[in-house]
N, C-alpha and C positions, 0 to 999 in steps of 0.2 A: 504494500500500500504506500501512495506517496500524498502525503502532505503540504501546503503550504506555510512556509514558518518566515518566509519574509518578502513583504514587499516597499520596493525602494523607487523613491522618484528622483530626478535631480532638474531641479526646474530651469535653472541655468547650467548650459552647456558645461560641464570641466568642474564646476564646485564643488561643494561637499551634496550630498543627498540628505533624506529625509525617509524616515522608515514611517509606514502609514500602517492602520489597522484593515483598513478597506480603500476600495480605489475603483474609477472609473477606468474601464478598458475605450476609448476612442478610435478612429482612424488610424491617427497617429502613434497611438501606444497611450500607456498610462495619464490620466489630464493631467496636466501641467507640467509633464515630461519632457524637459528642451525647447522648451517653448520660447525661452530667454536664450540669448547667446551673447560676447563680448568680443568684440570687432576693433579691427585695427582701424584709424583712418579714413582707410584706403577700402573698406569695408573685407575686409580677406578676416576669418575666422583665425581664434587662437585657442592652444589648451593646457591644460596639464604637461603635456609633453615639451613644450618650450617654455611656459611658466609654471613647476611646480610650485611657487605658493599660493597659486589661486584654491590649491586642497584647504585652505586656512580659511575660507570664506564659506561661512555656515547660513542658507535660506531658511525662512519658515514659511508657512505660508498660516494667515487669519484673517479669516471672514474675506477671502479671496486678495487678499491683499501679500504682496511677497516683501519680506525683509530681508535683510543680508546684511549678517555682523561677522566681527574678524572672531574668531572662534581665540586666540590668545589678547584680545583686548574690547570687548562688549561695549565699551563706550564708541567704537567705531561701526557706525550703523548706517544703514541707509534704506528706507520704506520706497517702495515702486507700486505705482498707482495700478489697479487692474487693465487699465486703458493707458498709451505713452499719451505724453502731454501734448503732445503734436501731431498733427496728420502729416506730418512728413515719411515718406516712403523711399528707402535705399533697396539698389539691389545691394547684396552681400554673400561672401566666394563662402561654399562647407564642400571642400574637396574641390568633387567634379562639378558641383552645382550652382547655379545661381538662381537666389531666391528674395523673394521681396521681401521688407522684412522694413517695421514699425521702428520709429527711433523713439529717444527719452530727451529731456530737458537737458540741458548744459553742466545744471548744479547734479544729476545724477549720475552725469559720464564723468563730471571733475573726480564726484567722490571714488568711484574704482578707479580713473589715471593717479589718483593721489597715491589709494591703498594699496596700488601693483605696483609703482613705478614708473608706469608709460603711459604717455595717452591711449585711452582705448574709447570706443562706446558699447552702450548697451542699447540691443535692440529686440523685438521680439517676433515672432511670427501668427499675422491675420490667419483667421480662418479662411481669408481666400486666396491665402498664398497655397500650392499645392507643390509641395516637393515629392516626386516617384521615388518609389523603391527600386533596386537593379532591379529591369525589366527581364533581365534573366530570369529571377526566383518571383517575380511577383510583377505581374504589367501592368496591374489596374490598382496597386497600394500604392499611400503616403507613407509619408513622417515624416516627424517633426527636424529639428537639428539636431539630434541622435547621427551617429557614424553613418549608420545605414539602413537600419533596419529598425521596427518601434522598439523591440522589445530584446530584454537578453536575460535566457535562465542557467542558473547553476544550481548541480544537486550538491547539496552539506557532504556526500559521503567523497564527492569526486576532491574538495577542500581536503577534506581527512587524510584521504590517500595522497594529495601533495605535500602536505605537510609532514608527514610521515618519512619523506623522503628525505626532507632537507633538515637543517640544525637551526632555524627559526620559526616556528608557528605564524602564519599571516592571519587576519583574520578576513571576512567574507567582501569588506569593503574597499580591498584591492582591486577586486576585479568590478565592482560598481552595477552589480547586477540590478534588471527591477524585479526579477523571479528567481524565489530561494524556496529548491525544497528539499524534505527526509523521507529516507525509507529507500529503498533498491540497493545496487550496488555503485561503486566508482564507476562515473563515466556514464551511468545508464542514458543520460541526455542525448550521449552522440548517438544515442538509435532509435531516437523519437522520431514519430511523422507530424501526428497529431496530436493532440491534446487537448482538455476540457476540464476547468473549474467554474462552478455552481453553472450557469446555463453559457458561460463564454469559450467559445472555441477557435483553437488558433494551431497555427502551423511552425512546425521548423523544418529552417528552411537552408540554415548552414551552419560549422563549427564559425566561433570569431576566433580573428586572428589577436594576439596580445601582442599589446606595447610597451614602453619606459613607466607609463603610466603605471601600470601594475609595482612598479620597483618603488613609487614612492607613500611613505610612509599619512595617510592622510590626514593626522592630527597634525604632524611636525613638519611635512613640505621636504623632510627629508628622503633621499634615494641613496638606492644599495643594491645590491647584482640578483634579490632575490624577486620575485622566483622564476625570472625568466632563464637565469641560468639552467634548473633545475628542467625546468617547463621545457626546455629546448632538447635534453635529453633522451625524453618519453613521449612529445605532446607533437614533435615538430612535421609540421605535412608541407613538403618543397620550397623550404624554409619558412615557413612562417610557424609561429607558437600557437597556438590551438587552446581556448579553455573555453567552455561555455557555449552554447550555441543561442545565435541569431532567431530571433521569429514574428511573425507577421499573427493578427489577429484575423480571426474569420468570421466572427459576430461581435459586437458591442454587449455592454453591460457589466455590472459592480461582480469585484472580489473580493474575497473577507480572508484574513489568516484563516487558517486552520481547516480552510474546505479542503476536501479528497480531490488530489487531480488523477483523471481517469486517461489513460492512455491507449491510443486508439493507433494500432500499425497503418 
């Protein structure tokens, strides 16, 4: 039997996440999953991987409203309105893509250039922006600013069995999953088709590939050679690191911890 024991959103692109009890499944993946992203200038995407201390910037979300404080100093905050204060519209680069995407006021891209370092903006994505999924595995899905796909699950046991491996224990929020769950064996994910919690049904659709990103420690912004060292060992398919698989939803509607996911070959 497998279980759900975590679901996690990260509302802006690269920052810390948010563990939820219950959660809407959308087009895009869980609501307010990526919906935020922080842009250079030039509107080109940035992340974790060339700024780890953006791991230090902890969201919340209340009464639909998102905050963002520095997770080692609380008096550094900044509240974002449900709507940006401007109808101004930039395209802005995620990868291969270009996409439309909502700006914010002056004083709320000061306070993240100030608290990163560099000028940056924050912008966020209309529901009538429509970004595709690779028309490879999916021709007619979204998402939001997510890598590529809505949604990514990991099973606890396949964690277990990496850590087992190496001389430091990671915990689950290396790999920044939004679906965590118990019961089967290591790895049982990579041989999902299908799958269904309480009436929502969704597809996997391929392993993810891992980055530096996993290396860094998300309380402290620090990096260390684990566990992609490790990961590369056992996990690696024509060189890329492998943990976790990718997936697309196939209905809408709410998940709660602790429902039975039933798995369908």
């Amino acid at each position: 039997m497998y279980n759900l024991t975590e679901i996690n959103i990260y509302p802006v692109k690269s920052l810390s996440g948010i563990s939820l009890k219950n959660s809407f499944v959308e087009d895009r993946g869980l609501k307010y999953d990526r919906r935020w992203m922080l842009v250079y200038e030039n509107g080109m995407f940035f992340t974790q991987r060339e700024h780890p201390q953006m791991a230090l910037l902890q969201p919340i979300i209340e009464d639909s409203c998102l905050k963002i404080f520095h997770k080692h100093d609380k008096t550094k905050a900044v509240s974002i309105p449900p709507k940006p204060d401007s109808e101004s519209e930039i395209d802005v680069i995620v990868w291969d893509d270009k996409v439309i995407a909502q700006t914010y006021s002056e004083e709320i891209d000061k306070w993240f250039s100030d608290t990163l370092g560099f000028k940056c903006r924050l912008v966020c994505m209309p529901d009538s922006s429509e970004r595709k999924v690779n028309p490879g595995y999916a021709k007619t899905r979204i998402v939001s600013f997510a890598d590529g796909y809505p949604l990514l699950i990991i099973g606890e046991e396949s964690l277990t069995d990496l850590n087992k491996r190496m001389n430091v224990s990671l915990p689950m929020n290396r790999f920044r999953p939004n679906l965590v769950f118990s019961g089967g064996k290591p790895f049982d994910e990579d041989l999902w088709k299908y799958f269904q919690i309480e009436e929502v049904k969704f597809k996997v659709v391929k392993p993810c590939s891992r980055c530096v990103i996993t290396t860094t420690d998300q309380n402290t912004a620090e990096r260390g050679q684990e566990p992609l060292k490790t990961l590369a060992t056992f996990r690696n398919q024509n060189g890329h690191v492998m943990f976790g698989m990718n997936v697309i939803p196939e209905s809408l509607g709410e998940i709660k911890l602790g429902s039975e996911i039933e798995r369908f070959l």
